[in-house]
Residue, then its C-alpha position, 0 to 999 in steps of 0.5 A: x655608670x653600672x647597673x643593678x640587674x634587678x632593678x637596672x638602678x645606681x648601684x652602690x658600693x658598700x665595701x670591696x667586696x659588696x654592692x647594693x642596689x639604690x631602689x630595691x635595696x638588695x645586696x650582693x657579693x661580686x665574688x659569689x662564694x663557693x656554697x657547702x663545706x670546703x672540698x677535701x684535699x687528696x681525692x684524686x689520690x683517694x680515687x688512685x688507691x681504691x681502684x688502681x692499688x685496690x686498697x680496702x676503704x676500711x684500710x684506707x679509713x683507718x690510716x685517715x683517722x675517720x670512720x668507713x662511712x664517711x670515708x665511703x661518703x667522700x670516696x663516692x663524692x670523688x668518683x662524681x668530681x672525677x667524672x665531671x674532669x675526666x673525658x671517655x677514652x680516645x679511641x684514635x683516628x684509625x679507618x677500620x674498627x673491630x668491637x668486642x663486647x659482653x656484658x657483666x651482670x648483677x642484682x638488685x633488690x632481686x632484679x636482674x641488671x647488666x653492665x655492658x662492656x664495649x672495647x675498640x681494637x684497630x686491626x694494626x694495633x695490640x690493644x683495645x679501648x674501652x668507652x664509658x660501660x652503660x648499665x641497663x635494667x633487665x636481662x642481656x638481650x638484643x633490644x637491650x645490646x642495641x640501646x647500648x650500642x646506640x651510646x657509641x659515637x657516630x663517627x666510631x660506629x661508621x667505622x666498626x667492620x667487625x663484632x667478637x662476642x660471645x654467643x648470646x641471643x641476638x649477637x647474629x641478628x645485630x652482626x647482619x643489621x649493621x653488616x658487620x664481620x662476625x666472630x665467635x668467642x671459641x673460647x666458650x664454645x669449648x667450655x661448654x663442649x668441656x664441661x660435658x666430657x665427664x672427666x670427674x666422673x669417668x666411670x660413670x659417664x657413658x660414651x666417654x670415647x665418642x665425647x673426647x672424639x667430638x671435642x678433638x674435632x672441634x678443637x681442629x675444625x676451629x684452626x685447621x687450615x685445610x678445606x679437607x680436613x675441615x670438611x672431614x671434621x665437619x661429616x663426622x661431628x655432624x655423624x656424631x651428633x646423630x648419636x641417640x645415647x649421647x645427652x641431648x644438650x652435647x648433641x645440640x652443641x655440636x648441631x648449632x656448630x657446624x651449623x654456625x662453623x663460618x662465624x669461630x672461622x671468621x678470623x681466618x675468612x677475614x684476615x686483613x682485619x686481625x680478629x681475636x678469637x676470644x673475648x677474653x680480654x674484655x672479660x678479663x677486665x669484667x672479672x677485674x671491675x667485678x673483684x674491685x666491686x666484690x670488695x666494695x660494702x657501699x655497691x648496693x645501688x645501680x648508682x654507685x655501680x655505675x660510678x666505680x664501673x666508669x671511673x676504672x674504666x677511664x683511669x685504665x682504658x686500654x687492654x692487651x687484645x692481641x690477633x689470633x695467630x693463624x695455624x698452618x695445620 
């Protein structure tokens, strides 16, 4: 005979559905009912809509016959109930690994905080993965980018070979610490060299000619494929960046590269890895997470961000990261 977990007596049947207990008198249900509201059909299509088709929740408010706020409300109790189905992306089971990162930054309550991009690429495929993005308190740094490194799986981070970023403080020390391939975005190397050329303002920047040489230079030091060149290239930014009428921030840039020529070249020094030479595909998906939250009134907490963030990135969890293409020049 069955008994009660209170009190280990006879248990009693009242109906079908509850029993008693014979000493304390306590009763329950032997099917526990589901407590709070009935769930609202349609949520994962809600989900769909917002971060897929980039529908406004207004909009979406306005077709469901109920206001914003509570469409808002049931959207972030969505993303939660998606969240606990949903699992981080697959990475695969290939031997070697290349990571891109960057990180995506915002305010809160006049504090800064960063939401960290982490992609896998495999050096046979044309795609990258993302796993689940961590959003830390504080400016990008290194002790921040280790915290979220730590977040990746041991068995992915045994088989990471190379790391493509962007030039941020402590990108070289990580890179050494875990022995892994280096490799710069060129990307933002020429922006910033770009945006010192002056070409809005050609009458009144000085020296315009040396500056336009200097990122010619650059230009061909990042893909030429001849040592002479190169080193041609290299002696003359290097003369250049001598140039005492020159501003001192183009100087330094031009320092800090040939200083640093081994880390944009990597790709060419590792070949057998397929480097990309940017980061735009990560950054690509980080101006589109930002867009999707730009059109959001309910991203006001870390929260909330952290929710949108996540559940993009598993409904869409790969990009087109293609290898650079290496020049014969």
């Amino acid at each position: 005979m069955r008994k009660s977990q209170c009190c280990r007596a006879i248990v009693w049947r009242i109906n079908d559905r509850r029993r008693q207990c014979s000493a304390c008198r306590r009763s329950w249900r032997t099917w526990r009912k589901r407590r709070g509201r009935p769930r609202v059909r349609g949520l994962n299509r809600l989900v769909q809509h917002v971060l897929i088709e980039h529908q406004s929740l207004t909009h979406l408010a306005r077709r469901y016959g109920v206001t914003r706020q509570a469409l808002s409300y049931r959207f972030l109790r969505a993303l939660e109930a998606f969240l606990r189905r949903s699992h981080a992306p697959d990475i695969g089971d290939a031997q070697n690994l290349v990571l891109l990162i960057d990180g995506l930054r915002f305010r809160f309550k006049r504090r800064p905080w960063v939401l960290y991009l982490m992609a896998f690429k495999s050096p046979q495929a044309s795609s990258a993965t993302f796993i689940d993005p961590v959003l830390q308190e504080g400016p990008e740094c290194r002790d921040a980018w280790r915290v979220a490194l730590n977040t990746i799986p041991p068995k992915h981070r045994a088989k990471i070979r190379a790391l493509v970023c962007d030039n941020f403080r402590g990108g070289t020390t990580i890179a050494a610490e875990n022995r892994w391939v280096l490799q710069l975005c060129q990307f933002h190397l020429k922006a910033a060299v770009y945006k010192l050329l002056g070409r809005r303002f050609r009458f009144t920047v000085g020296m315009r000619p040396i500056r336009e040489e200097a990122y010619a230079l650059i230009q061909r030091a990042l893909t030429t494929s001849s040592d002479q060149r190169l080193t041609a290239a290299t002696m003359r930014l290097s003369a250049i960046a001598e140039q005492r009428r020159l501003p001192y921030r183009f100087t330094m840039i031009l320092r800090e590269f040939v200083r640093r020529l081994a880390d944009y070249r990597a790709y060419r020094k590792y070949p057998a890895l397929q480097l990309p030479r940017t980061t735009s595909s990560i950054e690509s998906k980080g101006r589109t997470i930002r867009d999707l939250m730009g059109r959001a009134r309910s991203l006001k907490t870390p929260k909330a961000v952290r929710l949108w963030a996540t559940s993009y990135v598993r409904l869409k969890p790969t990009i087109n990261c293609r290898p650079a293409v290496l020049s014969t020049n």
